[in-house]
N, C-alpha and C positions, 0 to 999 in steps of 0.2 A: 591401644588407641589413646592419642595424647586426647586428653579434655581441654574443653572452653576454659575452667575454672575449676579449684580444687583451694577446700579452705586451708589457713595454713592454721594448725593446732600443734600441741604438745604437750607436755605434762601437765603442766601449768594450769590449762583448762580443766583438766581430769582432777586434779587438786583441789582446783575453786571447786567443782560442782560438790566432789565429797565434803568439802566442808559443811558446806547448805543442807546437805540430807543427814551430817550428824548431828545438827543443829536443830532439826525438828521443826524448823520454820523453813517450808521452800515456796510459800506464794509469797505474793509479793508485799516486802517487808524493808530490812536495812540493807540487803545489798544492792536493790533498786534504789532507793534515795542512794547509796554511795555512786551508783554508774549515771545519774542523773546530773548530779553535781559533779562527777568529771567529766562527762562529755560536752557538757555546757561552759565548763572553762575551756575547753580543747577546742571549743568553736566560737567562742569568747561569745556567750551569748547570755542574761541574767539569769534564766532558769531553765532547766529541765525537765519535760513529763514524760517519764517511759509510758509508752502503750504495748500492746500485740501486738503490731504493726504498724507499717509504713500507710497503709489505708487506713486503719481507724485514726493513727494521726492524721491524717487529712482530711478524713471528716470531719472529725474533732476543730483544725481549726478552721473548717468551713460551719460550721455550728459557735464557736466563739467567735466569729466575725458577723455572724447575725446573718447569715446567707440562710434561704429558705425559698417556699414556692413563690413562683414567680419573678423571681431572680433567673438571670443569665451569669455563666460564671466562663470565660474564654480561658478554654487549654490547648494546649499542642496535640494535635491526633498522633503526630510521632514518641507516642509514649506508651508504655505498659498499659493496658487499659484499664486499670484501678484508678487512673488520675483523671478520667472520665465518668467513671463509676460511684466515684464520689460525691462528684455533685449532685447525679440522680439521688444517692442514700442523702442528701441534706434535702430532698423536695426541690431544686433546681435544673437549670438545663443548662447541661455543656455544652457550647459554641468553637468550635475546631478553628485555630487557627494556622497559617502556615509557617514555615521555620525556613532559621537560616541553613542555607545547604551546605555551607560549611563548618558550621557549631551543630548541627541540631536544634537549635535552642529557638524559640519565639522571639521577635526583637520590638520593639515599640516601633514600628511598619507593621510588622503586620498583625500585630495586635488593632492599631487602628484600624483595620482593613473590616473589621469584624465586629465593633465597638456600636452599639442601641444603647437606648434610653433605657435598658432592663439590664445593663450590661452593673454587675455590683463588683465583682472579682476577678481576679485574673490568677492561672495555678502558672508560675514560671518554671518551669524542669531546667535542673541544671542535668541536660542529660546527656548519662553514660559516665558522669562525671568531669564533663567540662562545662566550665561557669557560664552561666549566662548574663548579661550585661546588665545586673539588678537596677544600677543606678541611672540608666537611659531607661529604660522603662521605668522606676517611677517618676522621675524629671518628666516623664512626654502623659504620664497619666495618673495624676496626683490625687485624682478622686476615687481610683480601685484600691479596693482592699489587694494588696499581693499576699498570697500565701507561697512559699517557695517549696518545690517539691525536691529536698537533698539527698532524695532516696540511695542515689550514686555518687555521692558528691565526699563523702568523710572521705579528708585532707586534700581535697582541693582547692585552691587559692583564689579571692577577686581582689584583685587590686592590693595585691601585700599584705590582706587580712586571710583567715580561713572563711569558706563559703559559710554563710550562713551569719555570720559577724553583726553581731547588731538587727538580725531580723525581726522584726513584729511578730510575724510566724513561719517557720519551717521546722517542714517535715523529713523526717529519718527515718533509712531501713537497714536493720540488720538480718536480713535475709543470707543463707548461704552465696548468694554469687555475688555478693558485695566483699567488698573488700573485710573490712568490719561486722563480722557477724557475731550473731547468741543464738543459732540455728533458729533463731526468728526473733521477731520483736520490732519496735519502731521507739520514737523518739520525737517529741515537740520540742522546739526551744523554742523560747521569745525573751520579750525583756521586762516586760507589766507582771511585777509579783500577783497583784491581783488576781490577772488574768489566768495567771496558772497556779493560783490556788482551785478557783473554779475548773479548771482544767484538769486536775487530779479528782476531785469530787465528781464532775462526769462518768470517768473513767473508772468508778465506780460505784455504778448505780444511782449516783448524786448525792452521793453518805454524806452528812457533814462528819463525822470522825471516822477514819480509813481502819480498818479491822487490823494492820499494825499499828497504829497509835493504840487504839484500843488497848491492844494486848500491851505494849511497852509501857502505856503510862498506869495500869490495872484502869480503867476509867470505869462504870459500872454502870453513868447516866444512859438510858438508849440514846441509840443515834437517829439522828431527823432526816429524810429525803427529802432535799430542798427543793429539787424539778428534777425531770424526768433523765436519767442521766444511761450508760450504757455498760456492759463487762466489757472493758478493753486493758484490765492488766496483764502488766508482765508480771514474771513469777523472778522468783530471786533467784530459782538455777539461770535461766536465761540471764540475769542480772554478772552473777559470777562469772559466766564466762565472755560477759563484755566488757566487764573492767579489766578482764585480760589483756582480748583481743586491743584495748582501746591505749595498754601501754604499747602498745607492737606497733601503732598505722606507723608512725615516722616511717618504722623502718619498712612495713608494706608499701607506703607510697613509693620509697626512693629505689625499692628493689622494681616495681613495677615503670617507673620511668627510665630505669635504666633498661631493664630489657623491651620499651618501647622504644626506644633513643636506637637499639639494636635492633630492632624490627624496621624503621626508618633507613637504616642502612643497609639491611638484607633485600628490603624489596625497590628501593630506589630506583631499581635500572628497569622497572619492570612500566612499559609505555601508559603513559595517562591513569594510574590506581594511582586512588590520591586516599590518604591514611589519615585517623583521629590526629591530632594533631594541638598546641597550647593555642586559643586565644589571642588576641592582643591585652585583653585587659586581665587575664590571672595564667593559672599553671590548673591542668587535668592530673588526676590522681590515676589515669585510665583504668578507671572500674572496666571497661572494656576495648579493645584493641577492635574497632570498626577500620574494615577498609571500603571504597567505593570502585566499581567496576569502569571501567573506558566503554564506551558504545562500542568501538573494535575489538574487544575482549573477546576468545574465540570460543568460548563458552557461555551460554548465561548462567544465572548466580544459583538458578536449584539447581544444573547440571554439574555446578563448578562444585559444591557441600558435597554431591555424590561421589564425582574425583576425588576429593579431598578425603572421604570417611574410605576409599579404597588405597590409600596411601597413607592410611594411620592417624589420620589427623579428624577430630571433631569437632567440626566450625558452625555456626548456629546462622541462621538468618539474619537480616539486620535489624534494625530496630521495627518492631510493628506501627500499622497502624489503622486506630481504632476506629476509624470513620469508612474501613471497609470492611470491620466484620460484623457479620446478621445482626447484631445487637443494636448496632446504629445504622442500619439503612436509610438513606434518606432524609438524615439531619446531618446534613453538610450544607451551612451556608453562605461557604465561597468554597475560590476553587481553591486547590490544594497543591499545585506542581508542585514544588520542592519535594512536597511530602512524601506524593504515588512516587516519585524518582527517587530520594533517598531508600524506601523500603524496602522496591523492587530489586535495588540493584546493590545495594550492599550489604555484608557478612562479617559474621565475629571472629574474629580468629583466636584459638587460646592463649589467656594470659595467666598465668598464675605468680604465688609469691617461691614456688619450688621448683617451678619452669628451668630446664637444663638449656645449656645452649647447646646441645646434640638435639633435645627435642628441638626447639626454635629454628634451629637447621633444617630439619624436617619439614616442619612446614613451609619453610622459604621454600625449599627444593622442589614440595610439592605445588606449590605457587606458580615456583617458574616454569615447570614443567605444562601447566594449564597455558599461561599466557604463552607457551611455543608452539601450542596446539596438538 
């Protein structure tokens, strides 16, 4: 069964991690400040906070942006549900907005569409890894806090910078089906030292000195809990194997748009499936290979994953969304087209960075094979 995705590793990572455990220090300590400070150059941003995740960064900086109850925070319901989820864990209420149905992504329309006198923030997804138009959304709404969700986004482009480039706040994941992984973990950048000194202190417990400083400088004074803060570190084995993964994207991204650029040419002939695809205003790293179905497709899209998983190939559904499952009933409000029709009707097909083009054939064949009936 070919997969969605399959990380790409090698010694290199099996190296870093032994190093860390012969070391005697594997929470987190110097090899998090080192993956911190390179991925914040990588995304040319002033500072980095690793976390555990792509969600505690995002609470995190829905907590540094002063969001709390009775705040409204507007996100895309075409997202993983953790970027709804968050606002709930800050005391606030997600507002679902609709997306463009050819990016994915929320545009300043329809952000407007959904915008109260309660409204404080806005989570912009560059999702699946294609950028969304950061700088018409803050041009059209200058008084939201944006926090950007980059969860899919390491080495994708806006405007000739990398995503993320100067943001106030975004969020990163290295989760396995990201391009970029430390078999988990996450990542704040911004550009206010300040702000992400307090943003490490969070991140643990609200210590003013981090139990590595402690140790590296012998310090002996206790340490103070300044406010109430949370465990959201990373450990330095996750640490080592992101400073790996993190010399490798060049070459992950340009493998992965080449055999998307090959995928665009495999499925071309096949009537109305219209595919992820660049932006006008940057370049997609395709963390994921989305395509969308034609209304005369001779299958629909669960029938179409079940053909596909009986011809060797394992394609995921398309992107969710969180304004139809039981968790949020009932707090939707506006309508949603794009949304219910992107979800419904489109599927992931696999991308990886080891992807054959005997597999990639495969899937085409079984593609076309569906769309012939």
């Amino acid at each position: 069964m070919i997969p969605v995705m399959r990380p790409w590793f090698g010694p290199e990572e099996q190296e870093a991690v032994a190093e860390v455990i012969a070391s005697g220090w594997v929470a987190q300590g110097p090899r998090v400040a080192e993956f911190e400070r390179g991925f914040a150059e990588a995304v040319q941003a002033g500072h980095g906070v690793a976390v555990s995740s792509c969600t505690t960064a995002l609470h995190l900086c829905l907590v540094l942006a002063g969001v709390g109850p009775g705040d409204e925070v507007i996100v895309p319901s075409l997202s993983f549900i953790a970027t709804a989820n968050v606002v709930r864990h800050a005391g606030a209420e997600p507002v679902f907005a609709d997306i463009d149905p050819a990016t994915g992504n929320l545009t300043a329309k329809t952000i407007e569409a959904v915008l109260t006198p309660r409204t404080k923030a806005v989570i912009l997804v560059h999702q699946a890894g294609v950028p969304a138009d950061v700088d018409e959304v803050r041009a059209a709404h200058p008084g939201l806090v944006l926090v950007e969700d980059a969860a899919c986004a390491a080495g994708s482009t806006y405007k000739g910078r990398p995503v993320g480039a100067g943001a106030g706040l975004a969020a990163w994941s290295f989760h396995p089906r990201k391009l970029l992984t430390a078999g988990e973990g996450g990542m704040i950048t911004l550009m206010d030292g300040e702000v992400a000194a307090r943003a490490r202190r969070l991140r643990e417990h609200g210590m003013s000195v981090s139990a590595a400083d402690r140790h590296a400088k012998g310090v002996t004074t206790p340490e103070q809990y300044l406010e109430v803060g949370f465990n959201y570190r990373m450990t330095d084995l996750q640490a080592a194997v992101g400073i790996v993964q993190l010399g490798r994207l060049a070459e992950m991204v340009a493998r992965r748009r080449a055999l998307a650029a090959r995928y665009h040419r495999l499925l071309a002939d096949i009537p109305g499936l219209r595919m992820v695809a660049d932006p006008e205003h940057g370049t997609t790293n395709y963390q994921s290979f989305w395509v969308a179905l034609p209304e005369d497709f001779p299958m629909g899209r669960d029938d179409l994953l079940a053909f596909l998983a009986t011809h060797g190939v394992s394609a995921r559904r398309g992107i969710m969304a969180a304004h139809l499952e039981p968790a949020y009933a009932g707090k939707v409000n506006a309508e949603l087209p794009a949304t219910e029709w992107l979800t419904a009707n489109s599927l992931i097909l696999p991308l990886f960075h080891t992807m054959t083009e005997a597999e990639q054939d495969q899937v085409a064949r079984a593609l076309h094979a569906a769309a012939a009936g």
